[in-house]
C-alpha positions in Angstrom: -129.4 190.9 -81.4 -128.9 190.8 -85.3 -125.6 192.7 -85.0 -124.7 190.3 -82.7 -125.4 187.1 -83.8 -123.8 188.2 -87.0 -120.1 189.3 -85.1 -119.8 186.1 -83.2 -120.3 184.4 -86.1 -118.1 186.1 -87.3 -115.4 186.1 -84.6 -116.2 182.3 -84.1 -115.0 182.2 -88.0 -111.5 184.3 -87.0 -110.7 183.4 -83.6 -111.8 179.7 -83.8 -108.2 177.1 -83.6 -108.1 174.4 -85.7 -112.1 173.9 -85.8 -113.0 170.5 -87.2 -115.1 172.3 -90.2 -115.0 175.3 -92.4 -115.1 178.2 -89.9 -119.0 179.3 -91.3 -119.3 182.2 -93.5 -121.3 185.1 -91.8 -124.7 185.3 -91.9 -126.2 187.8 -94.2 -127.1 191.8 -93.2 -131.0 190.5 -93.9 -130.8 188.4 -90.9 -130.5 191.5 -88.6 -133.7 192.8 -89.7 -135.3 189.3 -88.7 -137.0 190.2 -85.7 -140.3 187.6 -85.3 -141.3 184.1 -85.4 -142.8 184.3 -89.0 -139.8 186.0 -90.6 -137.4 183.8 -88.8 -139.8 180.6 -90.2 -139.4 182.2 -93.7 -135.8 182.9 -93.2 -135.5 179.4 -92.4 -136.9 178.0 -95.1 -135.4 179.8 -97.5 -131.9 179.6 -96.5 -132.1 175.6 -94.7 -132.3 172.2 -96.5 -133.4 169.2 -94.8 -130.6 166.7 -94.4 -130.0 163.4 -92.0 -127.5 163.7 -89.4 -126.4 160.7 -90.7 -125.8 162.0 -93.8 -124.1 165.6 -92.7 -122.3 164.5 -89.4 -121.7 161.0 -89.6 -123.9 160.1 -86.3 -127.6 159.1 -85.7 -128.2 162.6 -83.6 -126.5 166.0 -83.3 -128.4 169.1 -82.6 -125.8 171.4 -84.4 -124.7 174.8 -83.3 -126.6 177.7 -86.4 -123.4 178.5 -87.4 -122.7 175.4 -88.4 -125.9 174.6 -89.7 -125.7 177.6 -91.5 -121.9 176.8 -93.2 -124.1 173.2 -94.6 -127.3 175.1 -95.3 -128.9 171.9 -94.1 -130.0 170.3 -91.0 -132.2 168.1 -89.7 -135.6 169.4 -87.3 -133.5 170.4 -84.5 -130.8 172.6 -85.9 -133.6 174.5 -87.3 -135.2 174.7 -83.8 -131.6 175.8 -82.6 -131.2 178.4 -85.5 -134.8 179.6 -84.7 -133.6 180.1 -81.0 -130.6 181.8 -81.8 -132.0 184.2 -84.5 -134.8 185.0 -82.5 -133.3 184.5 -78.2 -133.7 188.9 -77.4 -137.0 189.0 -79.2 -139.6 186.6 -77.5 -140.0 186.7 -73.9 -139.5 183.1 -73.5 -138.2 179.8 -75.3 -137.7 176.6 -75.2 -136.4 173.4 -77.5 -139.1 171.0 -77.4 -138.7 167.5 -78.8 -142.2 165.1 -79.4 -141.7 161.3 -79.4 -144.0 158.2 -80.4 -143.3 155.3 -79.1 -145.5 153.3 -81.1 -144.6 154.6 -84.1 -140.7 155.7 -83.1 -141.0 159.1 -84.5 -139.2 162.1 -83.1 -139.3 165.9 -84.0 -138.3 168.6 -82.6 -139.5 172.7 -83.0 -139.2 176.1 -81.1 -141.2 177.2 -78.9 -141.6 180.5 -77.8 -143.6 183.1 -76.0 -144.2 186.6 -77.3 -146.8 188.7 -76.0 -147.9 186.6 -73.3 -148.9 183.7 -75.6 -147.0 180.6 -77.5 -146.1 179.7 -80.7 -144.1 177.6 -82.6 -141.3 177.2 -85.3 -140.4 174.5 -87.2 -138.8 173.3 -90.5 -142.1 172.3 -91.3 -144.2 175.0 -92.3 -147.3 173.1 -91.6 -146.5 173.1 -88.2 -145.5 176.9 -88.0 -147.7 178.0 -85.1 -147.9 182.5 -84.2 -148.5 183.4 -80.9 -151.8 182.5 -80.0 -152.1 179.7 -77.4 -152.6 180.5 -73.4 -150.1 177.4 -72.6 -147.4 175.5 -74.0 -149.1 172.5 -73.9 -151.9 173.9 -76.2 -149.6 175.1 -78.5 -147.4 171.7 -78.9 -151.0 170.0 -78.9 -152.2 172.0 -81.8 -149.5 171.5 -83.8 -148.1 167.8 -83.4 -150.7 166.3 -81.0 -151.7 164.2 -84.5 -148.6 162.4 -84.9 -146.9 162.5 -81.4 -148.0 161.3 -78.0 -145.1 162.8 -75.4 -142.7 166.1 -75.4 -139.7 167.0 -74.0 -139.0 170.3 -73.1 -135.4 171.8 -73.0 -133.8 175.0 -71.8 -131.1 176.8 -73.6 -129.8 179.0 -70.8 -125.9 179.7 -70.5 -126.0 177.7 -73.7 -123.7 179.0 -76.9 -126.6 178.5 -79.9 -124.6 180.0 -82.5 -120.9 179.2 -82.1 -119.3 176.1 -82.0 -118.7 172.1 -83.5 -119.6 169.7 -81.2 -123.3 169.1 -80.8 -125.6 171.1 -77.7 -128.0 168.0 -77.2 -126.6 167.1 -73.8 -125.3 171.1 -73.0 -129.3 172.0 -73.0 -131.3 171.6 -70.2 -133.9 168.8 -69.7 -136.9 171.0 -67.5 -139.4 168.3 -68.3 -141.3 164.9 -69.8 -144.9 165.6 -70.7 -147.7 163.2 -72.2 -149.6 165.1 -75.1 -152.5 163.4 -74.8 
């Protein structure tokens, strides 16, 4: 998956026409040897700075493709959700985009979720909220680790969707499988 990720990176670099950005640099060799949620959350952290889409794209929301994301080395909560489902998409059994809303307060968030070994966890850029594989449900998992500040989650499915390559954002290319009240 590693190798791959890397190649179409690097392809989307070479074979891209005219792109809009910098075609992105390719990712480093560590990445292929990035094969579960914790390294990928390191990874992450490492390599990502926060940044506003305001301030990187011009516009109040764009869930980025990685590559791009990676070419900035800064994003906003989802492109590190998207980078965390690219890096990791052929080494958890399942995954999902989920975003969490308040209302009240009109915060919004978004984080990977993912199931490895029959259970869920969660990645996000913050490391507070960086969850292993432990919960029975998805709902537990989200609950435990943003049921304090949110009150509904979105869930979103990345199927048929290009999470590495490209310049336009993938908020409305993802799939909207469900609205869910936390608590």
């Amino acid at each position: 998956m590693k190798k791959m990720l890397q190649m179409a990176l690097f392809s989307a670099a070479i074979g891209s026409c005219a792109p809009s950005y910098t075609p992105p640099p390719t990712l480093p060799s560590s990445i292929r040897q990035i094969n579960t949620p914790a390294e990928t959350q390191q990874w992450l952290e490492t390599v990502l700075t926060y940044e506003y889409d305001q301030n990187l794209y011009g516009e109040d929301d764009f869930w980025a493709p990685c590559a791009l994301t990676y070419q900035h080395k800064k994003g906003d909560c989802e492109d590190y959700a998207i980078c965390a489902a690219a890096i990791l998409r052929e080494d958890v059994e399942r995954g999902y985009i989920i975003t969490v809303h308040n209302p009240e307060t009109e915060i919004g968030h978004a984080v990977f979720a993912y199931r490895l070994g029959g259970k869920w966890g969660i990645t996000s850029n913050n490391n507070n909220e960086f969850r292993s594989s432990e919960y029975q449900n998805l709902h537990d998992v989200v609950l435990s680790s943003l049921g304090e500040k949110y009150t509904e989650y979105s869930i979103y499915g990345y199927e048929g969707v290009d999470l590495i390559n490209g310049n336009s954002s993938l908020e409305y290319k993802m799939k909207l499988i469900g609205r869910y009240q936390l608590r």
